[in-house]
N, C-alpha and C positions, 0 to 999 in steps of 0.2 A: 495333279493340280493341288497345291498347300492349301491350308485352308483360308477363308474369305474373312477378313474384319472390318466391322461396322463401328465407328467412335461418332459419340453424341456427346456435347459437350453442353453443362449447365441443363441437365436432365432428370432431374429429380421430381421434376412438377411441371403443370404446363405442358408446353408445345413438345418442348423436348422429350418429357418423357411420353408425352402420344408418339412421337417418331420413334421413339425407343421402342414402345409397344409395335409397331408397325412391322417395323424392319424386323422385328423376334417373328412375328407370324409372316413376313414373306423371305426374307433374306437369306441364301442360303448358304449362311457362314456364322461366327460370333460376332455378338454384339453388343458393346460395352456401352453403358451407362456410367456416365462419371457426373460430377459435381464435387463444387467447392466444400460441403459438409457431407462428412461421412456417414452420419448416423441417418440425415435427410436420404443419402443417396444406397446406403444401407435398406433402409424401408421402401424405398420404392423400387429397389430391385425386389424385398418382398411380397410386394403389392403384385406386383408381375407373375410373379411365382402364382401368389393363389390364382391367374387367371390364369395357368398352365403353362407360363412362358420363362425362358429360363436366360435373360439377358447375366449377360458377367457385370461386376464391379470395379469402377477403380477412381479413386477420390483424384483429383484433376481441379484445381485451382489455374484459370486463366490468367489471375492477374499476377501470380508468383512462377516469376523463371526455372525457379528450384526443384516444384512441383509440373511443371513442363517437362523437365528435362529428368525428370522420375519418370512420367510417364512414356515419352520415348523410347527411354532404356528397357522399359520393363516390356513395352511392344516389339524393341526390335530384337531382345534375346527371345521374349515366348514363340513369337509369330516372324519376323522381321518385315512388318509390311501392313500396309491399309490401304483398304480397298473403297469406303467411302467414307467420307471426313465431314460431320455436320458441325458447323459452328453456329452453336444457338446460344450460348449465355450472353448473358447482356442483362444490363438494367437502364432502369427508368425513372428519372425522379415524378415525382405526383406534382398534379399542378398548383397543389396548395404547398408543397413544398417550402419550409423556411431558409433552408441555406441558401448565399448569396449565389446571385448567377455566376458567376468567378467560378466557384468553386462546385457547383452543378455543373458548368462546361468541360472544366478539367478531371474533374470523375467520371462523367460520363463519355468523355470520350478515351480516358485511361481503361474505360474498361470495354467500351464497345468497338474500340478502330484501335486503340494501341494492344491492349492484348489479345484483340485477334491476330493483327499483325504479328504478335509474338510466339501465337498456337501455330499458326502458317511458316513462318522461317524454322521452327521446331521441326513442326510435325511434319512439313513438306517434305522431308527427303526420303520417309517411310511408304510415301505413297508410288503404288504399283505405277505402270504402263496400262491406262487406260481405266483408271480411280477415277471418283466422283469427287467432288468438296460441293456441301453446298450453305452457304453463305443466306441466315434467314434477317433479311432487311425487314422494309417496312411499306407500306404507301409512305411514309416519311421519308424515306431514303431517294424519292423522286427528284430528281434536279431540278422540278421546278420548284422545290420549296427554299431556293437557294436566292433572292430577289436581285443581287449582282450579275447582270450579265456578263463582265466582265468574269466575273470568277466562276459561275460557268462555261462560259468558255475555256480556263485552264479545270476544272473538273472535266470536260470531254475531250478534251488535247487528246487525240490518239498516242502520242509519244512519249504520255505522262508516265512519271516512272514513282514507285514504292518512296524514296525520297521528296521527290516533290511531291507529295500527295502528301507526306510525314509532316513537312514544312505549312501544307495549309493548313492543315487542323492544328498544329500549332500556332500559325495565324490567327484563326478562331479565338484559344484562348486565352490570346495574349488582347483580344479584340474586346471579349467578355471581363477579361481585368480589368478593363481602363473602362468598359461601360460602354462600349461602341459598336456594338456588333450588330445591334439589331437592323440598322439601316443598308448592310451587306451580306449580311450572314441569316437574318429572320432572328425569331424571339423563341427559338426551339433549340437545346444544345444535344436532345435524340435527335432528330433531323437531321441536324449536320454530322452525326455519329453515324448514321445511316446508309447517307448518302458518299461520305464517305467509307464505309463496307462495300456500298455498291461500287465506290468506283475502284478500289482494291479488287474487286471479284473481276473488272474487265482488266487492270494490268496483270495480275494472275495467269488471267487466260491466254495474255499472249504471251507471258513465259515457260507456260507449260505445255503451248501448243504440238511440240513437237514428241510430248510422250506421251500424247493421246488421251490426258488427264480433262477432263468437263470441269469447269469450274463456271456455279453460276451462284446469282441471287434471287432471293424468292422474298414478296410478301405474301405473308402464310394468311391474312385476311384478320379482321377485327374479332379475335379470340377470346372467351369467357376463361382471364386468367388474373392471376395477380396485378400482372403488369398492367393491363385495362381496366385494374378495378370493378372487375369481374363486369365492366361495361358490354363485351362483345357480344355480338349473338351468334358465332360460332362456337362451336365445343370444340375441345383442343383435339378430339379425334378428325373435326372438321378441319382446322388448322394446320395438320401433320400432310395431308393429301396432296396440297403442293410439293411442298420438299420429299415425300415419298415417292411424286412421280421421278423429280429430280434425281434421286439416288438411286431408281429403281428403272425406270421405264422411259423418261424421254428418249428420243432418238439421239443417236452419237451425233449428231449436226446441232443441236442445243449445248450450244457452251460461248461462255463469256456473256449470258443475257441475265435479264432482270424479267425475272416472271411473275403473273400475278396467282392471286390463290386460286381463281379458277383453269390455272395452267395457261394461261394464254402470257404469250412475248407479249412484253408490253415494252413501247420507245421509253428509252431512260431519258430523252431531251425533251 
């Protein structure tokens, strides 16, 4: 059997690098830590180190195709293969936030549903015969934070394809240019970034049903990180323990769900 690899994406701090921490002490294979800044993601592989744990590096920008497809190349001559695929970077704007909603919508969704989408078309063909991906949403990413029924209803379309889901979130921010969104969309442009991650994680899963691939989404719970403005009363080693189970231990019958961070299926409607 080759050996096993673990990629954590946007893992320098936070959630990601507790799942990073995690999988180094159960996973038994490599496990690479990447992020957008090298130097960031430099140090917390040596943060690792002094606690004994010896995850690999590799600098991994989600929002640049170039640096995608670096990283590809470089997994599929070392290793040619992964074995679990955690998409964690994302950001957030703050609620005091100055930039206009326009352009809060359009970054945040350029970075949390478009270059996911982009880590996934990439990185997908590397993934083994019965790989994990696990996709960390939000309570946001609930469907019900979406106030159109109408458009939830095409958000659960069973027959919703990677394209039409591409098309709504372009809706969105063509909805947040003209100022209109709020009455269909809500006044959240993570929400709607979320929510569409989660519903990427269930068309996923039925494309990849037949190579035994789990593909699901998890919210990891309200975490004492950056992103919350160190609001959360989780610590991000408490945050990681969803998505750990996910990569590690649910059952091979968990796949295409939305879990909550105390591991329970939670209805995405």
């Amino acid at each position: 059997m080759s050996l096993k690899v673990a990629v954590v994406t946007g893992a320098n701090k936070g959630i990601g690098f507790a799942i990073v921490r995690g999988l180094c002490k159960r996973f038994d294979g490599t496990v690479y830590l990447t992020s957008r800044d090298e130097k960031r993601g430099r140090d917390a592989v040596a943060a690792l180190e002094n606690e004994g744990l010896h995850p690999k590096y590799h600098q991994l920008d989600i929002t640049n195709p170039q640096s995608l497809k670096a990283f590809h190349d470089y997994i599929k001559e070392k290793y040619g293969h992964i074995d679990i695929l955690v998409n964690n970077a994302a950001i957030s704007f703050k609620s005091n936030a100055t930039e206009p909603v326009a352009v809060q919508a359009e970054e945040t969704l350029r970075v949390n549903y478009f270059s996911v989408l982009s880590t996934c078309e990439i990185l997908f063909p590397l993934l083994r015969n019965g790989a994990r991906v696990v996709n960390i949403s939000s309570s946001a990413g609930h469907l019900s934070k979406i106030p159109s029924e109408k458009l939830r209803q095409k958000f659960q379309d069973p027959n919703l394809t990677v394209s039409e889901l591409s098309d709504l979130m372009n809706q969105y921010i063509a909805a947040a240019k003209q100022g209109t969104q709020v009455e269909e969309w809500g006044n959240s442009s993570y929400a709607v970034s979320k929510v569409g991650l989660t519903a990427l994680t269930k068309i996923h899963q039925r494309m990849l049903n037949d190579r035994d691939i789990k593909v699901n989404a998890v919210h990891p719970g309200y975490v004492d990180t950056d992103m919350s403005s160190h609001m959360g009363p989780l610590s991000i080693d408490e945050g990681a323990q969803a998505p750990l189970f996910l990569a590690l231990d649910a059952p091979d019958s968990v796949k295409g769900e939305y879990v909550w961070f105390d591991k329970r299926i939670v209805s995405w409607t």
